[in-house]
C-alpha positions in Angstrom: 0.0 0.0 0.0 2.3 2.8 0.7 4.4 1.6 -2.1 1.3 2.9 -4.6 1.5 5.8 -3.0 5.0 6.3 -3.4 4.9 5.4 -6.6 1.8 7.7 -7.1 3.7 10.6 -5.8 6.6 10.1 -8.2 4.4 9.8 -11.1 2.5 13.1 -10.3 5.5 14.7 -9.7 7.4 13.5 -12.7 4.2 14.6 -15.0 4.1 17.8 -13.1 7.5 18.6 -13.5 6.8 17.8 -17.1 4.1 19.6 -17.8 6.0 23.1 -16.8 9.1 22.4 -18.9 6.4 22.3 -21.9 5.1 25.8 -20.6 8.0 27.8 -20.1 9.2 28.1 -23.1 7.0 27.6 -26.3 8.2 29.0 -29.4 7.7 28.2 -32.7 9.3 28.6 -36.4 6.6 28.0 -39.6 7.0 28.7 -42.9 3.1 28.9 -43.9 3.8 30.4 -47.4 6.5 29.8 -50.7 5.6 32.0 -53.6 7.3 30.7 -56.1 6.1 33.6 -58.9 7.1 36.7 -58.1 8.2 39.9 -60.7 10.7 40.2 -58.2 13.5 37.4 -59.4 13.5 34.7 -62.1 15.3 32.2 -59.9 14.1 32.5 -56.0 11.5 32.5 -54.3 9.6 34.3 -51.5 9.2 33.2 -48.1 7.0 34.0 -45.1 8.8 32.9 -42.1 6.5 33.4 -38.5 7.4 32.8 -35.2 5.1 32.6 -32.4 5.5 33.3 -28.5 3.1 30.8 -26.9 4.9 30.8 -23.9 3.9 32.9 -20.2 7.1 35.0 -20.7 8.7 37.0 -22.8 11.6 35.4 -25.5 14.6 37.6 -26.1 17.3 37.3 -28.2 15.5 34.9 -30.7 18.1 33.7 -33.8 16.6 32.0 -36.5 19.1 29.6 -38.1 18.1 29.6 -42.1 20.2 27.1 -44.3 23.9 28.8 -45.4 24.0 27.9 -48.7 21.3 30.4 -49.8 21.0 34.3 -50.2 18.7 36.0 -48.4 16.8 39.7 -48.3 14.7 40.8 -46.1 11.1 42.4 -48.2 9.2 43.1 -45.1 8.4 42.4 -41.8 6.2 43.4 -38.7 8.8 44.9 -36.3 11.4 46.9 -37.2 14.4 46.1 -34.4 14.7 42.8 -36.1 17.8 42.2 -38.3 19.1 39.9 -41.4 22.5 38.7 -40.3 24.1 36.3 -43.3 21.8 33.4 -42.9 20.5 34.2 -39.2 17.0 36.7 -38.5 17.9 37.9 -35.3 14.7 39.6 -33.5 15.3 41.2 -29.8 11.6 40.6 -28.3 8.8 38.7 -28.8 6.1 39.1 -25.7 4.1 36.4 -25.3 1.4 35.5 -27.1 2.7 37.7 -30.0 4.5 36.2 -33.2 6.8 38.0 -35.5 6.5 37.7 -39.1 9.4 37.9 -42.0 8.5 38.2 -46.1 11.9 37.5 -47.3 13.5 37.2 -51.3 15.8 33.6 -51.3 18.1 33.0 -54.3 21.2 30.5 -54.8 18.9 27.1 -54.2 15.7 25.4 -53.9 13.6 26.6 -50.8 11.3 23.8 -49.7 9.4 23.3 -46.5 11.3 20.6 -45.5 
């Protein structure tokens, strides 16, 4: 008997533990659109890239790691104090609850969702 409740304990413990490593920190990277025609370039294509703060706090210092083999140009986006560094978007804030949004121009390869 009072090894079920240990056990018990553990378990709710462990989940609980769990459950609050999932909560802090929730942020994701999707790329919901590729336009492939665009008057813009021959060659590339345009991305939308959108990150979203789902987490309780807010994320600084976000880097978003794009593939290094491409060229990149930032077109437009929904917060100024973000930046295009070579192959990294590097935004200082996102509150929570709030997502960030990129249109970007990407030449020198084949830019897939995968």
């Amino acid at each position: 008997m009072i090894e079920a409740i240990i056990i018990g304990l553990i378990v709710t413990v462990f989940g609980s533990v769990l459950l609050y490593a999932f909560r802090v920190r929730q942020l994701y990277v999707v790329i919901p659109r590729l336009f492939s025609v665009s008057a813009l370039t021959s060659e590339g294509k345009i991305i939308e890239v959108r990150v979203f703060n789902k987490g309780r706090a807010t994320e600084e210092d976000v880097l978003v790691a794009l593939s290094p083999d491409r060229d990149y140009e930032v077109l437009a986006s929904t917060d100024s104090s973000s930046a295009l560094d070579g192959s990294f978007i590097r935004i200082p804030r996102i509150p929570p609850g709030d997502d960030y949004s990129v249109l970007m121009l990407v030449e020198g390869g084949d830019f897939t969702k995968d």
